[in-house]
Each structure stands twice: as structure tokens, then as C-alpha cells.
C-alpha positions in Angstrom: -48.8 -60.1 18.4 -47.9 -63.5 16.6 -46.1 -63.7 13.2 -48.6 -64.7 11.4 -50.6 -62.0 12.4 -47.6 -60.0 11.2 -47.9 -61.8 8.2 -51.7 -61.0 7.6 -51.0 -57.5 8.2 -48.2 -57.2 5.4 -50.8 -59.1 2.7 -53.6 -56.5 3.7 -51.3 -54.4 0.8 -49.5 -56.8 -0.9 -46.8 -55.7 0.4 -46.7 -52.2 -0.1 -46.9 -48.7 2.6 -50.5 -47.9 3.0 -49.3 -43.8 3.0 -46.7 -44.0 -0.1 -47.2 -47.4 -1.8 -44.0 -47.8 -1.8 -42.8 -51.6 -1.6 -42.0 -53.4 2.3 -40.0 -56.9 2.9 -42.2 -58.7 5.1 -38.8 -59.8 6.8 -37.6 -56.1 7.0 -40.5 -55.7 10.3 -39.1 -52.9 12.6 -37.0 -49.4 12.5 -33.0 -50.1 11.8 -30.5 -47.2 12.0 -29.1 -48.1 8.4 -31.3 -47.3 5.2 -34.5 -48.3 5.7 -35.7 -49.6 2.3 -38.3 -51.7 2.4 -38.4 -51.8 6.2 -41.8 -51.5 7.8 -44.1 -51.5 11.1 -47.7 -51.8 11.9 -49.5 -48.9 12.2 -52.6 -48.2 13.7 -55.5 -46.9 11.6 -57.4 -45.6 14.5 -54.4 -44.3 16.6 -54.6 -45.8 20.2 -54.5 -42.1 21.7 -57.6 -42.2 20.0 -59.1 -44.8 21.4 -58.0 -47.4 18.3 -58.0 -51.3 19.2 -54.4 -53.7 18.7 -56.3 -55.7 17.0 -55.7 -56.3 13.1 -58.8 -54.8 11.8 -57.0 -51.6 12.7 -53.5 -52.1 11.5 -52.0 -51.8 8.1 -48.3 -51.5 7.4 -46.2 -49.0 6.2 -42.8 -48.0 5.9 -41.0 -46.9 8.4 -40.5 -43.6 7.4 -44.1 -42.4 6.9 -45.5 -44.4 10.1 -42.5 -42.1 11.7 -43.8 -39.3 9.8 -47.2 -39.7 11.1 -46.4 -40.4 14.9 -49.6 -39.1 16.9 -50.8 -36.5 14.6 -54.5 -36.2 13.9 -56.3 -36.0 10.6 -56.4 -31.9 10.5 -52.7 -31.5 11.2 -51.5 -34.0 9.0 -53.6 -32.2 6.0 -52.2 -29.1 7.4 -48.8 -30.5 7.2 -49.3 -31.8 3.4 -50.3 -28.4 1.9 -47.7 -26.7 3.5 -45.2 -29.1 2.4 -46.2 -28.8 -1.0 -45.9 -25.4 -0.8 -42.6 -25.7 0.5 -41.3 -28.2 -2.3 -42.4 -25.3 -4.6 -40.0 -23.0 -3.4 -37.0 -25.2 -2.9 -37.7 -26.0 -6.6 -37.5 -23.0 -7.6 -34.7 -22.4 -5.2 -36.4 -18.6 -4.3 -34.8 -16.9 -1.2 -37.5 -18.7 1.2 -37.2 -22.1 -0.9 -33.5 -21.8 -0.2 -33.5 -21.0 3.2 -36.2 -24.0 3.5 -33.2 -26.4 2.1 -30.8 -24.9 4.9 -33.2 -25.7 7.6 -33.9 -29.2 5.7 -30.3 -30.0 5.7 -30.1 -28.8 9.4 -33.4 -31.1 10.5 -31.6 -34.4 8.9 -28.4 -33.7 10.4 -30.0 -33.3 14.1 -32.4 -36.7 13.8 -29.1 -38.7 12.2 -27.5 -37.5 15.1 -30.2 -38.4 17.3 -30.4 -41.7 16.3 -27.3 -43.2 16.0 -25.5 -40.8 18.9 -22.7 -40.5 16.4 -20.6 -36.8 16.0 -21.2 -35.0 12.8 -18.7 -33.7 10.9 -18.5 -31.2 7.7 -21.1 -28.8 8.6 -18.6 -25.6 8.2 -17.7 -26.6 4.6 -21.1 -28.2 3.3 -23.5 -25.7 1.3 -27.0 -27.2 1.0 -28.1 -25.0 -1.6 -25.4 -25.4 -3.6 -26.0 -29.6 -3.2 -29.6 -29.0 -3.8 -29.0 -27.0 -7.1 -26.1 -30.0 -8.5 -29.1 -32.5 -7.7 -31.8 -30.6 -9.5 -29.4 -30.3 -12.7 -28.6 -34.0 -12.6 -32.1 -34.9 -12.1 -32.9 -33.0 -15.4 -30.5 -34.7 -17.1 -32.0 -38.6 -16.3 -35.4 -37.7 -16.1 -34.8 -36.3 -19.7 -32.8 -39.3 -21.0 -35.3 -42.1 -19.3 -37.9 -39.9 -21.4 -36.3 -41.0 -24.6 -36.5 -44.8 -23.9 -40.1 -44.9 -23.0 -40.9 -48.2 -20.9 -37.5 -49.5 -21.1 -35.9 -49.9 -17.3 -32.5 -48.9 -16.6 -30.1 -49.8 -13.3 -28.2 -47.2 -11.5 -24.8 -48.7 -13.4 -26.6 -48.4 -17.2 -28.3 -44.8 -16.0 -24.7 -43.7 -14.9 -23.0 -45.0 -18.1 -25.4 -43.1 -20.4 -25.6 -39.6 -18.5 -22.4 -39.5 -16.5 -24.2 -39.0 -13.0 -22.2 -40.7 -10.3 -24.1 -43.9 -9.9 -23.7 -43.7 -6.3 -26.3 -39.8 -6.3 -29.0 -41.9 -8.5 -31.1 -43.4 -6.0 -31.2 -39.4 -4.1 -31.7 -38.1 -7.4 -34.4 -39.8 -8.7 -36.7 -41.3 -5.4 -38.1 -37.5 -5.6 -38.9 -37.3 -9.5 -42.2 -37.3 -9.9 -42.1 -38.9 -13.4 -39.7 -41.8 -12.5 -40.8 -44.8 -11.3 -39.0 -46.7 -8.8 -38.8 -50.7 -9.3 -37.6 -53.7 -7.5 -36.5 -51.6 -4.4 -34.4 -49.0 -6.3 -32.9 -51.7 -8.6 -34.3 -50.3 -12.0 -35.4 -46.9 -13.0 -38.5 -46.6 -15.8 -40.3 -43.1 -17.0 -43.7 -43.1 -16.7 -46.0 -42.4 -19.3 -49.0 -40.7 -18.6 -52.2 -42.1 -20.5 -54.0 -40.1 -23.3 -57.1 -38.5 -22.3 -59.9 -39.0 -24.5 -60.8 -36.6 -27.5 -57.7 -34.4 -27.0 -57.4 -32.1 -29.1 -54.6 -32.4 -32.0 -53.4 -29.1 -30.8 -52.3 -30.9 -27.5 -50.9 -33.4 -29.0 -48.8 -31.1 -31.5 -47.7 -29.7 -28.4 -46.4 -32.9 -26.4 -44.5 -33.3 -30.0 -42.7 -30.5 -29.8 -41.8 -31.3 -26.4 -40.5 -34.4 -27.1 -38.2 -33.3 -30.3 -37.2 -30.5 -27.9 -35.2 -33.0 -26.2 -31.0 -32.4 -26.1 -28.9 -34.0 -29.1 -26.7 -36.2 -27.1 -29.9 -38.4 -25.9 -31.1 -39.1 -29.4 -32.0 -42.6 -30.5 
């Protein structure tokens, strides 16, 4: 396939995964062993076990993670595999005796495809507690999601974000890639809340009620 047909793959999205939406670097084509952001590859709509054509009609790119994600699976499985997930991300959120071993197995998985992938020895497994990892990151994610929630539509960087709340800047981008109300921009550059719209002719009980949410807020992240 010829670059510019690499090229009129990547504008099909405007730049962006076709599974997450996340943003791709048109230069970034291809699987690299260091973090992938923004790295992509073509995928096939129609897999080719399934019969699916090379041509362009039937790709679209995405990032390399979900097209890695998505290997060979078929449409039943994959559904199958989302529900389940969610249902897993429940319990790890609420860090029950399933949800916790979940994170052990989760910590496990990543360690064997690192290890797979770069052929490199891994090292602190005796002394590293998952749970205990996952429970610092929930806390600290608490803490930015509720301080970004008190500067509506303002963007922050990782430096200003750690300045403010005290979370290493270095955990941010872990921290916050997973919040659902954060939004991501310029590649993991800048941080913003997200603010759902209104819905129409809700009621002013609601809305008393996303009030005293919001003056629930901590002291120290007053204006």
C-alpha cells in the first residue's frame, strides 16, 4: 500500500481511532515497543478471515492498542468482551474481593505482554501490591477530577495539575486517561473537565441537587 493511500486512510477520521476516538499522528504508522501515543495502523473493517478486501473502502485507522485489542475477534465476542469488561471495571472500582483479585490478574496480564514484547526480565514482582497501587490511584484520581471540577472549561498541564493537588506529575497521565469525566487534549498535554449539557425542562429539583453537589466540594479547592 502507497503513502498516500496511508494518508487517505488517516483523513477518513481526521485523525482520530475509529474504536476510541482518541487522537493518531499520521507519522506515528505502525506498533513501537515504547508508549504508543498517538501511534496507529490500518485496520480492516471487514476482517480478511472474513473474507474483507485490502482495499481502502475497508480500512480505517486506529490506534494501536484497540486494533491489538481487536485482533481476529468477531462481532458476538467482542460485544461479549465489552459487557464483561464493564462489569469487571465495576468491581475493581469498588475494589470488592472479585474486583480486587481482577486487579491482581490485571497487573499480572501487563507484566507477561511487557515481557513478551520487549524480551526484557521483570523485576519487583515480590514487593509490588496491585491493590494497594490501584487504591493510591483511585484516591488521587478523586482528588484532580474534583479540583478540574472547580475550574470548569479551563485546561490544565500535568506541571499546573501537580502544583495545585500535589499528585506526582509523573502518575497524572495513568491517573486521569481512565476518568470518565476528564478530557484528554493535545495528546495528554492538557487536562479539561467536561461538562455535561442541560437536558431540557429539568426539573429545579435536579438542579438544586447538582448545587449541592457542587458546594459539596473540599475547602482547599475553593475559588
Amino acid at each position: 500500500m502507497a503513502e498516500k493511500h496511508f494518508r487517505e486512510i488517516w483523513k477518513k477520521t481526521n485523525g482520530h481511532c475509529h474504536f476510541c476516538g482518541d487522537p493518531i499522528s499520521l507519522r506515528k504508522r505502525g506498533y513501537r515497543r515504547q508508549r504508543a501515543d498517538g501511534c496507529w495502523e490500518v485496520d480492516h473493517v471487514t476482517q480478511r478471515a472474513k473474507g474483507g478486501a485490502t482495499s481502502i473502502e475497508n480500512c480505517l485507522p486506529a490506534c494501536t492498542s484497540c486494533n491489538r485489542l481487536r485482533w481476529h475477534r468477531k462481532g458476538a465476542e467482542l460485544r461479549e468482551m465489552l459487557l464483561l469488561g464493564m462489569i469487571a471495571k465495576r468491581e475493581m472500582d469498588r475494589f470488592t474481593e472479585t474486583g480486587n483479585r481482577l486487579i491482581a490478574l490485571h497487573h499480572q496480564q501487563s507484566r507477561q505482554n511487557k515481557r513478551r514484547r520487549t524480551g526484557a526480565p521483570l523485576r519487583g514482582a515480590k514487593t509490588f501490591d496491585p491493590v494497594l497501587q490501584a487504591t493510591i490511584r483511585k484516591k488521587e484520581r478523586d482528588i484532580l477530577v474534583c479540583f478540574l471540577r472547580t475550574y470548569p472549561k479551563q485546561a490544565f498541564s500535568p506541571r499546573q495539575l501537580s502544583k495545585r493537588t500535589g499528585v506526582p506529575k509523573s502518575r497524572i497521565r495513568r491517573v486521569l486517561e481512565t476518568a470518565r469525566k476528564v478530557a484528554v487534549l493535545h495528546h495528554g498535554t492538557r487536562y479539561e473537565f467536561q461538562i455535561r449539557s442541560p437536558k431540557r425542562n429539568r426539573s429545579r429539583s435536579q438542579s438544586g441537587t447538582l448545587g449541592e453537589k457542587v458546594r459539596g466540594l473540599p475547602s482547599e479547592f475553593a475559588r
